[in-house]
N, C-alpha and C positions, 0 to 999 in steps of 0.2 A: 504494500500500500504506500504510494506514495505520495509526498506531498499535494502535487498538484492531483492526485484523482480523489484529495478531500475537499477540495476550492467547489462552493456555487456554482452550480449550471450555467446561471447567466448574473452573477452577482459581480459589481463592479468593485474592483479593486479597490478603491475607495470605503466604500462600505466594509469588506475583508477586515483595512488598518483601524477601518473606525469602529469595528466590534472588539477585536484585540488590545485597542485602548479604554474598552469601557463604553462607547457613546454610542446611543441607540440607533442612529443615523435611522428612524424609521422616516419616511417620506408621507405614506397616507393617510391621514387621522380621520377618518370618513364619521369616528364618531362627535368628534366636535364639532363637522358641521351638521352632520345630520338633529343633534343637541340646539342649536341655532336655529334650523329650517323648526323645528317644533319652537323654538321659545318665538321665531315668526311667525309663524303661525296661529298662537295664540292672541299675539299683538293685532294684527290683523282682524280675527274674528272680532277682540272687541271694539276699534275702532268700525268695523261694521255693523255692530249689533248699535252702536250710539248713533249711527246715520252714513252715509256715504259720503251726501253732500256735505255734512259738515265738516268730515275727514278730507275731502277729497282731496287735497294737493299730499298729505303725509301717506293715504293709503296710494298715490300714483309710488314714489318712492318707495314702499314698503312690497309692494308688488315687481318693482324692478330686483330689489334685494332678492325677494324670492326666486325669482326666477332662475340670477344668477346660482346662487345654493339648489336647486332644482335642478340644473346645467350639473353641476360639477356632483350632484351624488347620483348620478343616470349613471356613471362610471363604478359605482361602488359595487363587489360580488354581492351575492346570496349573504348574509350571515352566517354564522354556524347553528347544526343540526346537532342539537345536544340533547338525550341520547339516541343514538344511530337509529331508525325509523324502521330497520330491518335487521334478523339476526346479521353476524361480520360471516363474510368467509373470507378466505385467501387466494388471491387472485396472483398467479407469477409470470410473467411474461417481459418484452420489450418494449421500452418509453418512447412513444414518439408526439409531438407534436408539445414538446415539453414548457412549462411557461410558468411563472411564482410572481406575487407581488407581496412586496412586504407590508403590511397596514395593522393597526392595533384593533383589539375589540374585546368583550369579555369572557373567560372560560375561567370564572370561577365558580364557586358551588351554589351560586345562582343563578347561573346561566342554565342551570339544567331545571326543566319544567315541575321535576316531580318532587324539589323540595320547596317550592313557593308557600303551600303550605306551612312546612314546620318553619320558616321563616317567617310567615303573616301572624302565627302566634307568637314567635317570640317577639316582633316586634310591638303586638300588643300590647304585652308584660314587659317591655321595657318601656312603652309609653304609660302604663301606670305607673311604672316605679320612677319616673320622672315626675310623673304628677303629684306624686308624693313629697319626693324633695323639694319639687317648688312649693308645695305646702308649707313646708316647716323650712323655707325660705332658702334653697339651695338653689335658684335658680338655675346661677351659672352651670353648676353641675347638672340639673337636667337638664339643661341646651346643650350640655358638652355630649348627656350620653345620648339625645335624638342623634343630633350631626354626628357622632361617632358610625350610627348603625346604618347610616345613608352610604356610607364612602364606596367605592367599590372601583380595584382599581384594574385598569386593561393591559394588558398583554399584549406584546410585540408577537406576531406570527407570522404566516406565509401562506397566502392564498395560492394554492398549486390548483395547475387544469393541463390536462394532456390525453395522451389515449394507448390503449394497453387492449393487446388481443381482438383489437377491431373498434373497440368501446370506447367511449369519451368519459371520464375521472376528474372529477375535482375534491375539492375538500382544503381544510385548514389543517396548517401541521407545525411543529411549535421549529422544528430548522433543515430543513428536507437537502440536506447531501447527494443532491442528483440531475443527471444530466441524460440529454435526450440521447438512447440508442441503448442504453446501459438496461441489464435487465435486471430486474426488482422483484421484490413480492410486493403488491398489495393486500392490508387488509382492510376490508371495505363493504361497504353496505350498496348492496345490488337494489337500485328503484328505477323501475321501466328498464329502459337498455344503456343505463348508465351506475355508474359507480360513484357512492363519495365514500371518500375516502378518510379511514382515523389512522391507518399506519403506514409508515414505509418502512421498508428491512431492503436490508443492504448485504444479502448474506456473503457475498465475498469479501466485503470491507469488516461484516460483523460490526455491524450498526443500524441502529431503527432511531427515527421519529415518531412522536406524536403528538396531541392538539397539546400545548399548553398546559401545566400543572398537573397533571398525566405521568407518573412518576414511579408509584407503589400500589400496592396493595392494601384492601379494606384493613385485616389484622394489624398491621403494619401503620398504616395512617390510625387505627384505635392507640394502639400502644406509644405513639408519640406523640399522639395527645395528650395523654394521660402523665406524660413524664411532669410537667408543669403542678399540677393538682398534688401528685406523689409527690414529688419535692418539698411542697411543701407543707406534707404532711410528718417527712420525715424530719424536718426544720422544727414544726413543733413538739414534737416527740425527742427533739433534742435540748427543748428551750426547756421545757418542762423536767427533763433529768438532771440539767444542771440547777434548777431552782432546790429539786428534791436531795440532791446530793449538797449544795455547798449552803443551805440554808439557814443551818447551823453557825456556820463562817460570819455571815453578813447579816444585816443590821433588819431583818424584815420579819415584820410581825405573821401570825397567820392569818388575818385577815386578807393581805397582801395575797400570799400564798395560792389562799382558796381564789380568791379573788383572780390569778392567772391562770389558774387549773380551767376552773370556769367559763373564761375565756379561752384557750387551746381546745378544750373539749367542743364547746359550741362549736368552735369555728367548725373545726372537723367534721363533726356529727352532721354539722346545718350548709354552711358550704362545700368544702372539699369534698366529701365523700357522696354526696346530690350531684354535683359536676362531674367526676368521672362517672359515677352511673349512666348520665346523659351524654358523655362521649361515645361510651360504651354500648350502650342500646337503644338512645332515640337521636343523637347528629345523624343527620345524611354525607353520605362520601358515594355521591355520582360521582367523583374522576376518578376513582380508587375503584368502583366498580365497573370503570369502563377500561382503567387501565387491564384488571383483571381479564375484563373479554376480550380486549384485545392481544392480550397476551396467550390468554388458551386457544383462541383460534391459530395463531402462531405455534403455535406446538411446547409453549413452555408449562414446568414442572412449578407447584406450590406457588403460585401466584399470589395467594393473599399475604404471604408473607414477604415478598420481594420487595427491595427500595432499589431503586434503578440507579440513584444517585451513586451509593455506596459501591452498586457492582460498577459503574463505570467508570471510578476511580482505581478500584483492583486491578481491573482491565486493562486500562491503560499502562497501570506502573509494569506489568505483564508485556503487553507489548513493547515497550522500552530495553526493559531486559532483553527482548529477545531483538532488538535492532531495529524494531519497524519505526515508522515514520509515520507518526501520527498530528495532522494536524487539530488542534483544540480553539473549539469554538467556548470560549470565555463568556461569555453574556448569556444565562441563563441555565435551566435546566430539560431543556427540552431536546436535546439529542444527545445518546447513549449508547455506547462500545458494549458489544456482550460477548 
């Protein structure tokens, strides 16, 4: 493997230096304007619901705006298809008609339809427990925890479209190592006589792509949740031995005493061990159950336990040792040596 047959398809040198230093060099932000054309939109309706004639010269202008924005997102792909509308299979053949744009968009664990739900109720329960604090005069703090649970942030990817075995293929893929002629597997969800596409595999380079945050395994993503919760469950169970043990030594009464017991135990009892339960059996992990399908249609072993990161560090230092010439794509975690 060598250097140059890890280089972009059709990725401009520029881009290359500018990922290897850190800087996202993404080009399409089709979400910000499309964020725009809506908050146009709005502006719009109501300057017409108050009258036309009386708007008339701001909505001539607000309708040129439009337009322009209306122009420039006629160019923007499909979204992504989260999760896949049809079982995956694996598709391996030769790329041709090869093409990638790079544009940011969402593929976090909202982007997938089936947990709107457990998200509409927690954000209910944290809209009471705001309303709460502003009750007893926390304002700020409840403004801080609304705006906190809005945020959501997007991801660099790659709008790939090409054609494989006769078929035309698109899909988003978080850094697709590949160029037209080269033969691949895809794995990919068959609709009409087309494919979109959640994987590429690289099996002579021994490396795959996939959407964005796409990584590990369900078990695997439970158990590194939990590290956080655990931590500091064992912080208190530390705070609390040395109280019992050097108690004696220092100047505190038992009031004192009960008084942090009380406290540790609460906590424990009331949050820590509620939170890992709800890691553990009511969080959703659609990437982690997609990375999973995507991986057994590929033919891998123990998937819920897999972290991709971790194996493609191994990997690498492996291929080092043995001479090969790997180059590494620094900016993210979305492409992975196996």
């Amino acid at each position: 493997m060598t250097e140059d047959d890890e280089l972009f398809a059709d990725m401009p040198r520029a881009y290359i230096r500018g990922l290897e230093k850190g800087k996202g060099y993404v080009k399409e932000n089709y979400l910000r304007e499309r964020r725009e054309w809506i908050k146009l939109r709005q502006t719009i309706a109501y300057y017409e619901s108050e009258g036309k004639k009386k708007h008339k010269k701001r909505l001539a202008e607000l309708y040129r705006e439009e337009k322009q924005l209306a122009k420039a997102l006629a160019d923007m792909p499909p979204d992504p298809i989260l999760p896949p509308p049809a079982p995956l299979i694996k598709v391996r053949g030769v790329v041709k008609n090869y093409h990638q744009r790079c544009l940011t968009h969402y593929f976090d664990t909202k982007a997938y339809p089936q947990t709107w739900e457990y998200f509409s109720r927690q954000d209910e329960n944290m809209a009471s427990a705001a309303m709460v604090l502003a009750s007893m005069g926390s304002a700020a703090t409840a403004q801080g925890m609304v705006a906190s649970n809005e945020d959501r942030v997007p991801a660099a990817a790659w709008y790939v479209t090409g054609e494989i075995n006769g078929r035309q293929f698109s899909g988003w893929l978080g850094a697709p190592y590949c160029r037209e002629g080269e033969e691949v597997e895809l794995i990919a969800a068959p609709v009409g006589e087309e494919y979109l596409v959640y994987a590429l595999v690289r099996p002579h380079a021994r490396s795959l792509t996939m959407p964005p945050w796409c990584y590990q395994g369900v078990r695997r993503a439970r158990i590194d949740g939990m590290k956080v919760p655990i931590s500091v469950v064992i912080l208190l169970i530390i705070l609390m031995l040395i109280v019992f043990i050097y108690q004696d030594g220092w100047i505190v009464s038992e009031k004192m005493v009960s008084g942090v017991t009380m406290f540790l135990t609460m906590g424990t009892f009331l949050y820590i061990l509620p939170a890992i339960w709800a890691i553990w059996r009511r969080h959703p992990f659609p990437k982690e159950q997609l990375t999973e399908e995507i991986l057994t249609v590929a033919g891998w072993d123990n998937v819920t336990n897999i972290d991709l990161r971790k194996l493609d560090k191994k990997n690498i230092k492996e291929f080092k040792k043995q001479g090969r010439s790997v180059r590494l794509l620094k900016s993210g975690w979305w492409f992975f040596y196996y």
